[in-house]
C-alpha positions in Angstrom: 15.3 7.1 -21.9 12.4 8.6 -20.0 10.7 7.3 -17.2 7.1 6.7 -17.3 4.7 4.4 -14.9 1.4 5.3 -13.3 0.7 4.8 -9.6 -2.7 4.5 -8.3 -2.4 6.2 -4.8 -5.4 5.3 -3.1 -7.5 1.9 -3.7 -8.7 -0.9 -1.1 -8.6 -4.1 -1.3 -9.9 -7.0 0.3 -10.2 -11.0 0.1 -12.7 -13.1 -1.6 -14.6 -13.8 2.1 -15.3 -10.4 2.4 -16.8 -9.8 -0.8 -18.9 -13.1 -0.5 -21.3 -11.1 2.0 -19.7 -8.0 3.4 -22.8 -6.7 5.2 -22.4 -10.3 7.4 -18.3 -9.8 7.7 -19.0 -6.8 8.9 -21.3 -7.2 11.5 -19.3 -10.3 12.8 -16.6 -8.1 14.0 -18.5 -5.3 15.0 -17.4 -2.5 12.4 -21.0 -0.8 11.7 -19.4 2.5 10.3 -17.8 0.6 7.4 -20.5 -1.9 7.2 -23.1 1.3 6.8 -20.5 2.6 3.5 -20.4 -0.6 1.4 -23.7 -2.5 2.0 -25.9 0.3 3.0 -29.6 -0.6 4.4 -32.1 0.3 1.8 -30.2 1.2 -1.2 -27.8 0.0 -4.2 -24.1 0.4 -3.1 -21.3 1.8 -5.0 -19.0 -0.4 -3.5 -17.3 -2.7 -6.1 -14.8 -5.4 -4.8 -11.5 -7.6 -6.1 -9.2 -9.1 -4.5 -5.5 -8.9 -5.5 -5.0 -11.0 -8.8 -8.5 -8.8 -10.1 -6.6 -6.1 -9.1 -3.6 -7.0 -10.9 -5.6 -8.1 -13.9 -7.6 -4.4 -14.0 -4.1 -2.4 -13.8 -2.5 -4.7 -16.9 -5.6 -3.8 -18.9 -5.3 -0.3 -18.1 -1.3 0.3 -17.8 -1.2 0.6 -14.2 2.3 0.3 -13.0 1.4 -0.1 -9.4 -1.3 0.5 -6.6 -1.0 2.0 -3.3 -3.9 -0.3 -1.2 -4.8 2.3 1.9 -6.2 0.9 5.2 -9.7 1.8 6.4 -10.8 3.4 9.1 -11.7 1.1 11.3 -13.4 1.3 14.6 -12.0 -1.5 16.6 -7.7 -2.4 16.4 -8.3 -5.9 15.9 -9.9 -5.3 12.3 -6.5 -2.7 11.7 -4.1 -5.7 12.1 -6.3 -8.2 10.3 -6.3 -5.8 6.8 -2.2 -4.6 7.7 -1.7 -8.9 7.6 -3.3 -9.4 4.4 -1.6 -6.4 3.2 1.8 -7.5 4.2 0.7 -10.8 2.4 0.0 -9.4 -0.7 2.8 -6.8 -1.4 5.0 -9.8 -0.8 3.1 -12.0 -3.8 3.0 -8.5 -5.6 6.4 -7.0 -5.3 6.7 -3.6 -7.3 2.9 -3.8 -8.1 1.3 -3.5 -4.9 2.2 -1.2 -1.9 0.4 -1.2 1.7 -0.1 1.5 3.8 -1.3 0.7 7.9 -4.8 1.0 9.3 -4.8 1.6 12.9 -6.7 3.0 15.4 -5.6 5.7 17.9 -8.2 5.3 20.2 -6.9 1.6 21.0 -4.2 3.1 23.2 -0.8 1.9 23.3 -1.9 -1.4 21.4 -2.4 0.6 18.4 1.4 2.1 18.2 2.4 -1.6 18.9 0.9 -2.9 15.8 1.5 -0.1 13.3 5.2 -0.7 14.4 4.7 -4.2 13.2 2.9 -3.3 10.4 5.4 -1.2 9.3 8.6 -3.8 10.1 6.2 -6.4 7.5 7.0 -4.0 4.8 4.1 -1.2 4.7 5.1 1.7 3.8 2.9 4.6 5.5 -0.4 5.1 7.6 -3.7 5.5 6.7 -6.7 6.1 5.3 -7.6 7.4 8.7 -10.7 9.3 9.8 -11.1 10.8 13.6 -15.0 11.2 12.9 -15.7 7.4 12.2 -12.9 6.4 14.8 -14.3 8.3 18.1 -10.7 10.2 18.2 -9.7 13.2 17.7 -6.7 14.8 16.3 -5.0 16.5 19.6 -5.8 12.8 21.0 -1.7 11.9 22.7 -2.2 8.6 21.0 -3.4 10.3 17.6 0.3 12.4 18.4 2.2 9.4 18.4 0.7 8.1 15.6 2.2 11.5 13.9 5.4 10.7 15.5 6.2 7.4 14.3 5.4 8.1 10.7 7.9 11.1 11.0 10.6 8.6 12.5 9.8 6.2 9.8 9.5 8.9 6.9 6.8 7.2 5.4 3.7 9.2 4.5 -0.2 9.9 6.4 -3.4 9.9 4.1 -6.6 11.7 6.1 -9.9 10.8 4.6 -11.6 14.3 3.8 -14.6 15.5 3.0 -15.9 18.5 1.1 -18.7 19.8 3.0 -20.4 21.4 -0.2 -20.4 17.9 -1.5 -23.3 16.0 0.0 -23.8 12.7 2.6 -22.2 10.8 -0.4 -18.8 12.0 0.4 -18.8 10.8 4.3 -18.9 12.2 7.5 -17.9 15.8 7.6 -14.5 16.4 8.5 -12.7 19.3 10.3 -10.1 20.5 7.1 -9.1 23.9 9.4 -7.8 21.3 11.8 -6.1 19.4 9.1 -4.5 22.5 8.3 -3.5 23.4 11.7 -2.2 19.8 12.5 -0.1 19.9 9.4 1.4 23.2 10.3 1.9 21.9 14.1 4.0 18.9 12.1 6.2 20.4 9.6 8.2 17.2 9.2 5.2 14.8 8.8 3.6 14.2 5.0 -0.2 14.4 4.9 -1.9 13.5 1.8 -5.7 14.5 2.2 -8.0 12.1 0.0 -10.5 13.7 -2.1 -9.0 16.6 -3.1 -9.1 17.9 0.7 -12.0 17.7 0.9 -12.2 20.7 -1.8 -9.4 22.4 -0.1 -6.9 21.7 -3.4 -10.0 23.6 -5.2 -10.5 26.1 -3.0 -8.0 26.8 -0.9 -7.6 26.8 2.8 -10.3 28.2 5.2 -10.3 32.1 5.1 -7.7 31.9 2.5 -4.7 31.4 4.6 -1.7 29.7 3.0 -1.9 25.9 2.6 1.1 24.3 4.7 3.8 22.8 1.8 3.8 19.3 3.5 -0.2 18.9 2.2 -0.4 16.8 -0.4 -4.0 15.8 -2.3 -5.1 13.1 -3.3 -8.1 12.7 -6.4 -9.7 9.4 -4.5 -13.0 9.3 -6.4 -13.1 12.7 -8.0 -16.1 11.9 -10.9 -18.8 11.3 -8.0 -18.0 14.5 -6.4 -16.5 16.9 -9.0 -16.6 18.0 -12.8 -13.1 16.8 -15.1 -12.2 20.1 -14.6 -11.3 20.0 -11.1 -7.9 18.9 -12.3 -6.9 22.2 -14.1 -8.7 24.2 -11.0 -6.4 22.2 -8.6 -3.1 22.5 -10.7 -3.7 26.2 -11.1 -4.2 26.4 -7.3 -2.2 24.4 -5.4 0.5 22.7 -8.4 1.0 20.2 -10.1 3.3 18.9 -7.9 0.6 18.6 -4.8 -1.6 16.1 -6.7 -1.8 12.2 -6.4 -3.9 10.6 -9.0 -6.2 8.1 -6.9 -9.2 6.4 -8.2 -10.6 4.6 -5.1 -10.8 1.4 -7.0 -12.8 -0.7 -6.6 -15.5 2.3 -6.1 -17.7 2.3 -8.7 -17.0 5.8 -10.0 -19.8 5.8 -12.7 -22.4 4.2 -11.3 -24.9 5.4 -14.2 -23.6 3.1 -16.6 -21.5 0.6 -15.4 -21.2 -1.8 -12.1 -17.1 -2.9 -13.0 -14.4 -1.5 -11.3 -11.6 -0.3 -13.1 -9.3 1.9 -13.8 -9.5 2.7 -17.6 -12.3 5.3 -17.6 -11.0 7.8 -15.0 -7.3 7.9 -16.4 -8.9 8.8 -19.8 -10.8 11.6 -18.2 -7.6 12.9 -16.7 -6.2 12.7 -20.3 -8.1 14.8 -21.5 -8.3 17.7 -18.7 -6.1 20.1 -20.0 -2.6 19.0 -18.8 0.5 19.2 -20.1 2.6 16.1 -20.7 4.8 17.5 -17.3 1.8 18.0 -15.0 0.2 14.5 -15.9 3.2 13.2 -15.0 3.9 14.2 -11.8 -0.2 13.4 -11.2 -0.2 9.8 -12.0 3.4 8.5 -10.3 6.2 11.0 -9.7 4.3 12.4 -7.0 3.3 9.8 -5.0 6.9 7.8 -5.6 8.5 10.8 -3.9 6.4 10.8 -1.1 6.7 7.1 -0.3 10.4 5.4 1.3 13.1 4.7 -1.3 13.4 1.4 -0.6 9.2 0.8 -0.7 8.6 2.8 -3.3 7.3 1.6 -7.0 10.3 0.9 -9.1 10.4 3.1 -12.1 10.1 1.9 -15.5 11.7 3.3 -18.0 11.1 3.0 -21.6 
């Protein structure tokens, strides 16, 4: 038998309330930064929403085994524990098909390793999408440190949102990927997946071409708005197959020329045909991301 499966490493999800009129939702509990990136003043969004049976329904049409729904980087704790409860919600409807990781946010002091302890005792199974630039921390921050700590204690897995700074103001706020770097050499034990390819740095490299640190993982989090298809056989040659989680983002609209539907079908057919081997798409779309994440949380495999 041979096991087969895709996971979807990074999407978000949220309920039908928020959807209805996110620009109001988010105003009403004070979250401007992510109000700003999904109903932005002046211009059409990208943002496309579904809750969790849409979600379920889009991986079924596109032989999604299972989703990995990251957290946002929120500015205020209160908004952190009221996504980690629906998350904890819905990975209990969903078992084996959806998977949580915790928002939180350093800068709410000792509050915030309160709840991402509880967070994590509800069943989710790693930390993140964080950001320090939208969060008003930073990453030598003692609260940020613990942060680091606990996720080490509970082996589960970190996911940095990054940004490549050749990429434009559609990627987000620009992010410091030497410090990345240097935090995940200060942590050894800890597991950092950086979204977005790094931020380039899977592409690339690290700054000044040191050696990347082998607990960097990459995730490819809305890849066809920033990058050609051929950032997949860049990144494999560069950094292994091995280092890459497929992500779309969903629901991101990631081609906003010509459709306004979230899915999942149109990316995974792009990464069929980028010039992998059966063994490299492999690891890419599940075997990666299932080692990363606790035994016990992880996706089951399915086996054919």
């Amino acid at each position: 038998m041979t096991e087969t499966g895709i996971v979807d490493a990074h999407i978000h999800a949220y309920p039908a309330e928020v959807a209805a009129d996110p620009a109001a939702w988010g105003r009403a509990r004070a979250e401007p930064g992510w109000t700003a990136c999904v109903a932005p003043a002046g211009r059409r969004s990208i943002q496309g929403w579904a809750d969790p049976d849409a979600i379920i329904a889009d991986m079924d049409e596109a032989g999604v085994d299972a989703c990995v729904m990251l957290g946002w980087y929120w500015e205020r704790q209160e908004t952190c524990d009221l996504q980690n409860g629906w998350y904890s919600q819905w990975i209990r409807r969903h078992p084996g098909r959806l998977v949580g990781f915790a928002a939180v946010q350093p800068a709410a002091g000792a509050r915030s390793i309160e709840a991402l302890e509880r967070a994590l005792d509800s069943g989710l199974c790693g930390v993140g999408e964080s950001l320090p630039q939208a969060q008003g921390f930073t990453l030598d921050d003692p609260w940020w440190r613990r942060v680091v700590e606990t996720a080490i204690r509970r082996r589960i897995p970190i996911t940095l949102h990054a940004t490549d700074p050749a990429a434009g103001p559609v990627a987000g706020p620009k992010t410091p990927l030497d410090a990345y770097v240097r935090l995940a050499g200060e942590y050894p034990e800890a597991t950092f997946i950086l979204a977005h390819w790094g931020g380039g740095l899977a592409l690339r490299g690290a700054p000044g071409e040191g050696e990347l640190p082998s607990n960097l993982f990459f995730d490819t989090a809305a890849s066809p708005l920033l990058y050609d298809p051929g950032a997949f056989r860049r990144a494999v040659d560069r950094v292994g197959a091995g280092k890459i989680l497929y992500g779309s983002d969903y629901p991101l609209i990631l081609y906003p020329g010509d459709s306004r539907r979230p899915g999942f079908g149109r990316f995974l057919d792009e990464i069929g045909r980028a010039g992998l081997d059966a063994g490299e798409r492999a690891a890419i779309l599940g075997a990666n991301i299932r080692r990363l994440l606790p035994p016990g949380l992880a996706p089951a495999r399915k086996r054919v």
